[in-house]
DRENMAR-204309 format. One record per residue: residue in one letter; x, y, z of N, C-alpha, C in turn. Coordinates in steps of 0.2 Angstrom, whole numbers, padded with zeros to 4 digits, always signed. Example, Ala and Ser with C-alpha at 12.3 -4.5 7.8 and 13.67 -1.06 7.14 Angstrom:
<recs>
A+0066-0028+0039+0062-0022+0039+0066-0016+0039
S+0064-0011+0035+0068-0005+0036+0064+0000+0039
</recs>
This chain:
<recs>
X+0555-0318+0487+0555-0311+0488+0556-0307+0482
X+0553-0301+0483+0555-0297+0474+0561-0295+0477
X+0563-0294+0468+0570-0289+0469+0570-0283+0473
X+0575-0282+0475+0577-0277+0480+0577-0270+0475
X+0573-0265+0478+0572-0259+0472+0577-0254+0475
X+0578-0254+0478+0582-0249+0484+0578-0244+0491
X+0571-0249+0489+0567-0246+0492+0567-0250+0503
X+0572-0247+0505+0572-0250+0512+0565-0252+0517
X+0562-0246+0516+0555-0246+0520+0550-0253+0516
X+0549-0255+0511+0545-0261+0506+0550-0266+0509
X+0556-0266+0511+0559-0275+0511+0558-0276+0518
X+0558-0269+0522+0557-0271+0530+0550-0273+0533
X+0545-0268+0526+0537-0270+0529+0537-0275+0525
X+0540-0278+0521+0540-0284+0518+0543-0291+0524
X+0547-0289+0526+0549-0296+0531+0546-0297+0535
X+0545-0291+0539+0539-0290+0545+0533-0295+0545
X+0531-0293+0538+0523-0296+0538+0526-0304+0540
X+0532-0307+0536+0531-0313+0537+0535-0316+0542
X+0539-0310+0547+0541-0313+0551+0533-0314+0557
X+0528-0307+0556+0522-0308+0559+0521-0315+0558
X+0521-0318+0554+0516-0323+0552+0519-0327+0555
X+0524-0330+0556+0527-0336+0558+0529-0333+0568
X+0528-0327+0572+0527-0326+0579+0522-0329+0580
X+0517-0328+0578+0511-0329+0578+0510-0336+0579
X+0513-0342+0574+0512-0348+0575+0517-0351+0581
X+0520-0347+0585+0525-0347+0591+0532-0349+0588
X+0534-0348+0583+0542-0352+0582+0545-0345+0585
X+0552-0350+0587+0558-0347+0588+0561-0342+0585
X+0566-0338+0586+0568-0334+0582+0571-0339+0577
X+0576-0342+0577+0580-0350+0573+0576-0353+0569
X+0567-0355+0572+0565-0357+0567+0560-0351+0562
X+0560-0345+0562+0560-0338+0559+0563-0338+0555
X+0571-0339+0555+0577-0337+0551+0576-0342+0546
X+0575-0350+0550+0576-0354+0544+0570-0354+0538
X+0561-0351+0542+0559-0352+0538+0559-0345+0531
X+0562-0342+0534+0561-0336+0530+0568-0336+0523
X+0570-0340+0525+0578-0341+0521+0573-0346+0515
X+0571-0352+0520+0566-0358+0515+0563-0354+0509
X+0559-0349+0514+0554-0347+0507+0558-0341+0503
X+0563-0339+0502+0568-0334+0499+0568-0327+0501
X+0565-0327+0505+0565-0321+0511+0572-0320+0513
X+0578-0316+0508+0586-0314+0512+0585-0308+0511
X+0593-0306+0514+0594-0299+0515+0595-0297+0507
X+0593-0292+0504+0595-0291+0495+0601-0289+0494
X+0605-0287+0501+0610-0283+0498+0616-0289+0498
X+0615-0293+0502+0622-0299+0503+0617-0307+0501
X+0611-0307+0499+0610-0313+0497+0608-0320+0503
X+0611-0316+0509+0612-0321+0514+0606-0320+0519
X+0603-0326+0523+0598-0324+0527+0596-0318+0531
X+0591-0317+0534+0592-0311+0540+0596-0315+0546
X+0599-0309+0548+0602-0311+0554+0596-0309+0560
X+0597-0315+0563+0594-0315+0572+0594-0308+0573
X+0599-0306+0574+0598-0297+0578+0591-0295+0574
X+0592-0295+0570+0588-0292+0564+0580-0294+0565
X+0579-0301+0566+0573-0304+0565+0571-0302+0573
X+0575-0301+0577+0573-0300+0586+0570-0293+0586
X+0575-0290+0582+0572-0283+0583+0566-0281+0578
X+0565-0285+0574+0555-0285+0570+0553-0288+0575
X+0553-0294+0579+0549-0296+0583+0547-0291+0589
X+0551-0288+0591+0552-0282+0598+0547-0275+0593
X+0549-0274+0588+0543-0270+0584+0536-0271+0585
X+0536-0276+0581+0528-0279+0581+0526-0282+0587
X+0528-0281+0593+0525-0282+0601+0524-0274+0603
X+0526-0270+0601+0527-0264+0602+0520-0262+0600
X+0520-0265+0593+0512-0261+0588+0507-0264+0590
X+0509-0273+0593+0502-0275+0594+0499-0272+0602
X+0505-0270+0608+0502-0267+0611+0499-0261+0612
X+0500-0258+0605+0497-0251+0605+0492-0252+0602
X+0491-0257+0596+0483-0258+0593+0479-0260+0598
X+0481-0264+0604+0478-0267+0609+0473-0261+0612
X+0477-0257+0615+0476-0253+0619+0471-0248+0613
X+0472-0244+0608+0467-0241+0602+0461-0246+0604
X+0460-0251+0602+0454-0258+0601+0452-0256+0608
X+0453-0257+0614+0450-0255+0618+0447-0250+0620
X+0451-0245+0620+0448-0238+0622+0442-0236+0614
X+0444-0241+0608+0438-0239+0604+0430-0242+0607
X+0435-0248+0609+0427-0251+0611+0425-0249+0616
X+0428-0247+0621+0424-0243+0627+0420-0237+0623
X+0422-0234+0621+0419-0227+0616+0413-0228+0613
X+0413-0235+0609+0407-0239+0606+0402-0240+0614
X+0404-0242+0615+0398-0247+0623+0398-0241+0628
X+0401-0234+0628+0398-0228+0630+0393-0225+0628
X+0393-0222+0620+0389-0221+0616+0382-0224+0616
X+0383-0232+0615+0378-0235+0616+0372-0232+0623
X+0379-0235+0627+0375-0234+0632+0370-0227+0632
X+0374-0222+0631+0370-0216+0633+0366-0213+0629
X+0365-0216+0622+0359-0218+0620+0353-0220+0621
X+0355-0224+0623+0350-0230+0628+0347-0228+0633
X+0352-0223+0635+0349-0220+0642+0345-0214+0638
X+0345-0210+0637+0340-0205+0631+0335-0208+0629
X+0336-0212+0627+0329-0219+0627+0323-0219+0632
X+0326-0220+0638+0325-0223+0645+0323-0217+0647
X+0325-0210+0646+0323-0204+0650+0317-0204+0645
X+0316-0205+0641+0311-0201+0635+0306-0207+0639
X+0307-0212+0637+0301-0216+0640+0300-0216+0647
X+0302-0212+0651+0301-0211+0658+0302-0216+0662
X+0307-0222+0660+0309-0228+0664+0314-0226+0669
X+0313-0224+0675+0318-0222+0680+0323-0229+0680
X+0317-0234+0681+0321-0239+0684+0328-0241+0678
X+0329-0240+0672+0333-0243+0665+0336-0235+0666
X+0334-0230+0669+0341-0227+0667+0345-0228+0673
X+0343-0230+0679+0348-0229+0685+0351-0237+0682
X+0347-0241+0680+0351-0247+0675+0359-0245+0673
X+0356-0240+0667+0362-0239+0663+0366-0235+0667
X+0365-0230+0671+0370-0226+0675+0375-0232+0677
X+0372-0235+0682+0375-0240+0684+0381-0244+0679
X+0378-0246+0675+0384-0249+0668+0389-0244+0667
X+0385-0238+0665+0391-0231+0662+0398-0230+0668
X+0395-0230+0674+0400-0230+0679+0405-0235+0679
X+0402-0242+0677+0406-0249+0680+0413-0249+0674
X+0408-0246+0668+0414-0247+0662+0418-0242+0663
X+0417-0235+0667+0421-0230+0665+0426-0231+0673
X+0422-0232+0678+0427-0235+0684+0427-0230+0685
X+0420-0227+0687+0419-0221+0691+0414-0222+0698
X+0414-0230+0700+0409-0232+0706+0413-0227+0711
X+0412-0225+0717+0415-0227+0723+0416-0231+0725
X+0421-0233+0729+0424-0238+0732+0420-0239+0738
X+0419-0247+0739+0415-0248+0743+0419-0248+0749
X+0416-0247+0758+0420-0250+0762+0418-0258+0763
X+0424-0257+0766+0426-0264+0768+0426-0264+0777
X+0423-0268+0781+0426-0270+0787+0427-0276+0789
X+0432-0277+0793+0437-0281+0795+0438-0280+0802
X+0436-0288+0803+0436-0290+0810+0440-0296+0810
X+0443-0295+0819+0448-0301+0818+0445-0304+0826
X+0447-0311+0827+0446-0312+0835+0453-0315+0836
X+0456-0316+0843+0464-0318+0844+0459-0325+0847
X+0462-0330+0845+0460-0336+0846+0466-0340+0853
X+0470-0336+0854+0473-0338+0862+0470-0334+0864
X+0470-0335+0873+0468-0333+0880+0474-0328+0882
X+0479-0330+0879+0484-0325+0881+0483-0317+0882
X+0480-0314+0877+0480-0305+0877+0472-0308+0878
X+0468-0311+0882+0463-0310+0886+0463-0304+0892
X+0458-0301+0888+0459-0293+0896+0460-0287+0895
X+0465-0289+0889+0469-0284+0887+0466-0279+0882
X+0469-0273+0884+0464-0265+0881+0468-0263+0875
X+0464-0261+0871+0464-0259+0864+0475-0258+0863
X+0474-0251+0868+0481-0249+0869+0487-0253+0869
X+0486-0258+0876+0491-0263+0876+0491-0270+0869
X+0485-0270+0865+0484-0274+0861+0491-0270+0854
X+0486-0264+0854+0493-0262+0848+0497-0260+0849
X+0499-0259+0856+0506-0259+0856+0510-0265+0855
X+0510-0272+0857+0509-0277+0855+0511-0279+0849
X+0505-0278+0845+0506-0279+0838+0510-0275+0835
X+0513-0270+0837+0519-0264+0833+0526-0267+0835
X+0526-0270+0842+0530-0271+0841+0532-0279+0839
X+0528-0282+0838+0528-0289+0834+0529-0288+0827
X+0526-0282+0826+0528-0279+0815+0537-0276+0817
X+0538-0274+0820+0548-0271+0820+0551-0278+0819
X+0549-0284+0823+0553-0288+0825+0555-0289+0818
X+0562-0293+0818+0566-0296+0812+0562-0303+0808
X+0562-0305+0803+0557-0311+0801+0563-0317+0801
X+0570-0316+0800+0576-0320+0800+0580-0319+0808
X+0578-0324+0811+0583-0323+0818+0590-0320+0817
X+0593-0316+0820+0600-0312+0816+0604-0319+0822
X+0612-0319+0818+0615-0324+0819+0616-0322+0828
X+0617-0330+0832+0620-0326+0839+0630-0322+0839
X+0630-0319+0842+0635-0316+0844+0642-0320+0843
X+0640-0325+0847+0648-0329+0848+0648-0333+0839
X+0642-0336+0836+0642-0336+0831+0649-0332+0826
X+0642-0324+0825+0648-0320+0823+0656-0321+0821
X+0659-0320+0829+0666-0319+0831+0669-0326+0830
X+0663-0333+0830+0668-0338+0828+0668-0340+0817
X+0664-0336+0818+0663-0338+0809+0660-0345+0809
X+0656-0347+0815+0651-0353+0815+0647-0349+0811
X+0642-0355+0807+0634-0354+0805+0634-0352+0798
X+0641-0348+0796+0642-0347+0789+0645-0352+0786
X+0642-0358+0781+0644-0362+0777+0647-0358+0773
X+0644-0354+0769+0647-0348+0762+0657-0347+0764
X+0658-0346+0770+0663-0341+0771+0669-0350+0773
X+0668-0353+0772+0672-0359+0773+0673-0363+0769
X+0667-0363+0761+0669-0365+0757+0674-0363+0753
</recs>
């Protein structure tokens, strides 16, 4: 590492870069410290390695920035594949191609996630005879009250009062 000039902000983009370097290849924080010690990567003012806190918290930085360059990279390239698109579609009007612009419409929507929501229907059959007969009404009443029910039987009564069924409270 160079001498330490007093300059804080070069030793910390200085560590960074290479603690990037070795996230990247998946080490540890331990094996971070040690390589960065190897290659004479210390602290300048005590001479002695970076401490863990120190090397965890550049790690927790650079997850920060790579999530925010991620999201930048996206929303550029979406911008780029908009543009194009529309474009393309200015193309497609000028050549009087209906069919390649309702094309591109169609793209410009999927990328932007401005489709409408399709419907969905859903159909069920009850495969016992049991509610054979049975009218809509009595059907969900039924089912409302099969959705209240508890999904854990609650302990019986006498259980309770004898402190049966609880292993926990006897240990």
């Amino acid at each position: 590492m160079a001498k330490f000039n007093g300059n804080r902000a070069v030793v910390k983009a200085h560590r960074q870069l290479a603690v990037e370097r070795e996230v990247v290849r998946g080490r540890s924080l331990r094996e971070i410290q040690a390589e960065l010690e190897g290659a004479g990567h210390v602290n300048p003012n005590r001479g002695e390695p970076w401490s863990l806190g120190i090397i965890q918290r550049d790690v927790k930085e650079l997850e920060t920035r790579w999530v925010t360059m991620a999201a930048v990279d996206l929303a550029d390239a979406k911008g780029r594949q908009l543009t194009e698109l529309r474009e393309a579609r200015r193309v497609a009007w000028e050549q009087k191609d209906i069919n390649q612009v309702r094309q591109l419409l169609k793209l410009e929507m999927e990328l932007l996630g401005t489709e409408a929501p399709k419907r969905q229907e859903v159909r069920a059959t009850v495969a016992t005879s049991e509610y054979d007969g049975w009218s809509y009404a009595e059907l969900r009443a039924e089912f409302d009250a099969l959705a209240r029910r508890p999904t854990v039987a609650p302990p019986e009564a006498s259980d309770v009062a004898t402190g049966e069924g609880d292993e926990d409270a006897h240990a």
